[in-house]
TORTILO-842215 format. One record per residue: residue in one letter; x, y, z of N, C-alpha, C, O in turn. Coordinates in steps of 0.2 Angstrom, whole numbers, plus 5000, padded with zeros to 4 digits. Example, Ala and Ser with C-alpha at 12.3 -4.5 7.8 and 13.67 -1.06 7.14 Angstrom:
2
A506649725039506249785039506649845039507149835042 S506449895035506849955036506450005039506750065040 
//
This chain:
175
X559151595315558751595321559251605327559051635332 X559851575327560351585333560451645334560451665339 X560451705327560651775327559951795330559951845334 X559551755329558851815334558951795340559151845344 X558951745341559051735349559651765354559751775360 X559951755349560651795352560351895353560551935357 X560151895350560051965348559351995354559252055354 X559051955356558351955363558451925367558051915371 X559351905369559451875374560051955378559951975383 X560551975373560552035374560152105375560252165377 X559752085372559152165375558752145380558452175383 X558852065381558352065391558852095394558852145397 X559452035392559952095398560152155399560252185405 X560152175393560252255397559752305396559852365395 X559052275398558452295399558552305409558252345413 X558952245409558952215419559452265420559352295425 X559952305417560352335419560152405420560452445424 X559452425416559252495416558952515424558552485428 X559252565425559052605434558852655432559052695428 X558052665438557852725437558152795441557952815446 X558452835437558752865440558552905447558752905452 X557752915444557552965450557152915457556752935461 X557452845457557352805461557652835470557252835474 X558152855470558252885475557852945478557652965483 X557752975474557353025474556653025478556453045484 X556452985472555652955474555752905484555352905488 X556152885484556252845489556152885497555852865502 X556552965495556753025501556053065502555853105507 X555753065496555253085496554753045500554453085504 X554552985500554252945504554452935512553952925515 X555052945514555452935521554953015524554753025530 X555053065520554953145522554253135524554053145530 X553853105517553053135520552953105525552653135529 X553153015528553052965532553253005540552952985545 X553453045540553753085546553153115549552653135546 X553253115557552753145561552953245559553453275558 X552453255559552553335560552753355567552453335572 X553553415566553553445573552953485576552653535572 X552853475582552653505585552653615585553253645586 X552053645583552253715582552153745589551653725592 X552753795590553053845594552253885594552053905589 X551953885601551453925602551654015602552154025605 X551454065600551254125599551654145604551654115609 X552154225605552154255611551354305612550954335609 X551554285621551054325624550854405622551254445624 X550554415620550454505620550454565624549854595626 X551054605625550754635633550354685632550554725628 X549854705635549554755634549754825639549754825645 X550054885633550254935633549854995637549355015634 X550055025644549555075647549455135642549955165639 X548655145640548655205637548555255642548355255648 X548755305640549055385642548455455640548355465634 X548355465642547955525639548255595644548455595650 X548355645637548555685639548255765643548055815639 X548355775647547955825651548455885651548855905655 X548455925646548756005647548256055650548456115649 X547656035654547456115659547256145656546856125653 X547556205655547656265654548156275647548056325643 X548456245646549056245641548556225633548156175633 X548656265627548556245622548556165620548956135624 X548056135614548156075613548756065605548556075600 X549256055606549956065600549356045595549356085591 X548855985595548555985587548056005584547755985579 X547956055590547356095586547456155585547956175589 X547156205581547356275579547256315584546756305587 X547556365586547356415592546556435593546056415590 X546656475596545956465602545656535597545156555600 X545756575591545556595586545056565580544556595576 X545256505582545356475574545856475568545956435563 X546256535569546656545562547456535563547656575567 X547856495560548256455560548856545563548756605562 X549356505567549656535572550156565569550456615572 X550356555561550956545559550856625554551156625548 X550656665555550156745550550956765552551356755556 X550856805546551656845547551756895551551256935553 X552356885553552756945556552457035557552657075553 X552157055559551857105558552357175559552757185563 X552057215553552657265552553457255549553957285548 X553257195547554157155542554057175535553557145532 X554457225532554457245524554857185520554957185514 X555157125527555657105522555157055518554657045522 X555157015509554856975507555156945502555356985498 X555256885499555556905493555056955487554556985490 X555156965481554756985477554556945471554856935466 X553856915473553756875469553556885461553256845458 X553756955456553556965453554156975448554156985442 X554856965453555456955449555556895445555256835446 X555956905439556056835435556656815437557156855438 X556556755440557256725443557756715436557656715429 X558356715441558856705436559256645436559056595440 X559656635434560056555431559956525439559556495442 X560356545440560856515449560656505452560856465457 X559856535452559356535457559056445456558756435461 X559156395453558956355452559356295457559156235458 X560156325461560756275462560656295469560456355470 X560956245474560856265481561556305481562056295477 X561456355485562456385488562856345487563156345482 X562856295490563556235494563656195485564156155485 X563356195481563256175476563756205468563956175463 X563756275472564056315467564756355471564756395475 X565356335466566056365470566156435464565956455458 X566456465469566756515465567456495463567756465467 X567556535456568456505453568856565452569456565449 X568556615453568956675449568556745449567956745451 X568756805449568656865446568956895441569556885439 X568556935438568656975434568357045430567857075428 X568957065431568657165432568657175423569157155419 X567957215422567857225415567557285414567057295418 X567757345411567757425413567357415420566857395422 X567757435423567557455429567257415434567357425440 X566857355431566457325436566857265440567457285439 X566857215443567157175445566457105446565957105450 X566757075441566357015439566656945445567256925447 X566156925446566456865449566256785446565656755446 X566756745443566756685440566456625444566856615449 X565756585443565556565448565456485442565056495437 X565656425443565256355442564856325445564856325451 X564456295439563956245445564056175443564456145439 X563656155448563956065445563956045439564255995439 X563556065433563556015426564356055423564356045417 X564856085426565456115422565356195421565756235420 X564656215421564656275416564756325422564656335428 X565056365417565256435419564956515419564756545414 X564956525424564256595426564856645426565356625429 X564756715423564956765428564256825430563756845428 X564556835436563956875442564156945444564756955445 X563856985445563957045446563557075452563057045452 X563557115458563257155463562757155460562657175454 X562257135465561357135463561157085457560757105454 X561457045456561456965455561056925456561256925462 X560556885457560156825463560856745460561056735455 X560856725466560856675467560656615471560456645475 X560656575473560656515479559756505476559456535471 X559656465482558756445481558456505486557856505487 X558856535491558356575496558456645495558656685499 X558356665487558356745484558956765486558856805490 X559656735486560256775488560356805482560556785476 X560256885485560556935482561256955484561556945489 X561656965477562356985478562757045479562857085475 X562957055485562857115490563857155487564157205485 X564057095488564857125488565057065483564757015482 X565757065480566157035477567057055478567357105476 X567057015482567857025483568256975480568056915479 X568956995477569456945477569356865478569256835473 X569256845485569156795488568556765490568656715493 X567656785490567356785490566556835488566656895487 X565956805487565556825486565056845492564756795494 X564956875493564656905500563756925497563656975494 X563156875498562556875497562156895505562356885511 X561556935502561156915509560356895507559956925504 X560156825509559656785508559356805510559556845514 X558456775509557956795512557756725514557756685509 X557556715520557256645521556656665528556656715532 X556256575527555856575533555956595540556456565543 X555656645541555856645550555256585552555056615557 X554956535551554456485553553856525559553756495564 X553656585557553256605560552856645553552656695555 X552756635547552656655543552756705538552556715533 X553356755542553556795539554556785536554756725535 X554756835534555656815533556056855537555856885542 X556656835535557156855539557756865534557856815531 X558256915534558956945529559356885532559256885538 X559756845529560156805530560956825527561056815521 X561456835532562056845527562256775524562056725527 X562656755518562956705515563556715512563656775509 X563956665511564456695506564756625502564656565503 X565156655497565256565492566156625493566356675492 X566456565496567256575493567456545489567256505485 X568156575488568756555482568656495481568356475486 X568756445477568956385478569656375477569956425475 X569956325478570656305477570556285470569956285469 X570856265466570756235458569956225457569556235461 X569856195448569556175447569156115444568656115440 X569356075447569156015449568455985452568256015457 X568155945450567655915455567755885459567355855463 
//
C-alpha cells in the first residue's frame, strides 16, 4: 500500500509541474485582439485631369483612313523593285545579317566561294547570287574580306527599296 501511495503521490506532482506550452502564445493573442483599432488613413483626393480635344481644321485626322477611304500606304508607283515571292528561299535566309559572321574564302575551279557560320556552329559556303539575311539579301560580290549583298526591304509607304549590306571577315572562330 505504501508503494501505491508512493507511486500517486509522484504522478500529482509532476502532473503540477506540467506547462502549457502554447500558454504564452494563447496569452499575446488575447493582449492583440483586446487592442483598439488604428485609426484608417483616409483616401487621396482625386484630381480631375483637363480633357483636351483635338481640333486639326483643315489637317488630316492621324486615326482615320485618308479622305479616299483607301489605306495611304498602296505602293510606290512605277517601282519594279519586289522581292519575288515565288522563289524557294534558301538556308541563310532563315538567320538575321548580324547573326551570321564570315570566316573564310575559298576559290574552287574558278568560282570564289565565301565560308559563312551561323549561330548553331554550322558551316555554309555561298556564292554570287546566293540569298541570305531575312530582307532577300542577294549576294552581289565576294571578296577576300567581305561579302557585299543588296537587300530588299520596306520603304513603309508600301512599296521596297535595294539596300546595300555587307557581312565581314571575322577575326577567329570563336563564339
Amino acid at each position: 500500500m505504501r508503494r501505491a501511495a508512493w507511486g500517486i503521490a509522484c504522478v500529482l506532482l509532476l502532473s503540477g509541474c506540467v506547462n502549457d506550452p502554447l500558454s504564452d502564445l494563447k496569452q499575446y493573442a488575447i493582449q492583440v485582439k483586446a487592442r483598439e483599432p488604428a485609426p484608417l488613413t483616409p483616401l487621396p483626393e482625386i484630381r480631375q485631369i483637363e480633357t483636351f480635344v483635338y481640333q486639326g481644321g483643315e489637317r488630316r485626322d492621324p486615326f482615320q483612313l485618308g479622305s479616299t477611304g483607301v489605306e495611304e500606304t498602296a505602293a510606290t508607283p512605277g517601282s519594279s523593285i519586289a522581292p519575288d515571292p515565288q522563289r524557294r528561299k534558301e538556308e541563310l535566309e532563315q538567320y538575321p545579317l548580324d547573326s551570321m559572321r564570315m570566316v573564310g574564302t575559298l576559290a574552287q575551279e574558278g568560282t570564289l566561294w565565301a565560308l559563312v557560320l551561323i549561330p548553331d556552329g554550322t558551316l555554309f559556303r555561298v556564292r554570287v547570287n546566293n540569298y541570305m539575311g531575312q530582307n532577300h539579301g542577294q549576294i552581289m560580290r565576294i571578296a577576300e574580306d567581305r561579302i557585299e549583298l543588296t537587300e530588299i526591304v520596306p520603304d513603309g509607304l508600301g512599296g521596297w527599296l535595294e539596300h546595300p549590306a555587307s557581312v565581314a571577315l571575322s577575326e577567329g572562330t570563336g563564339k
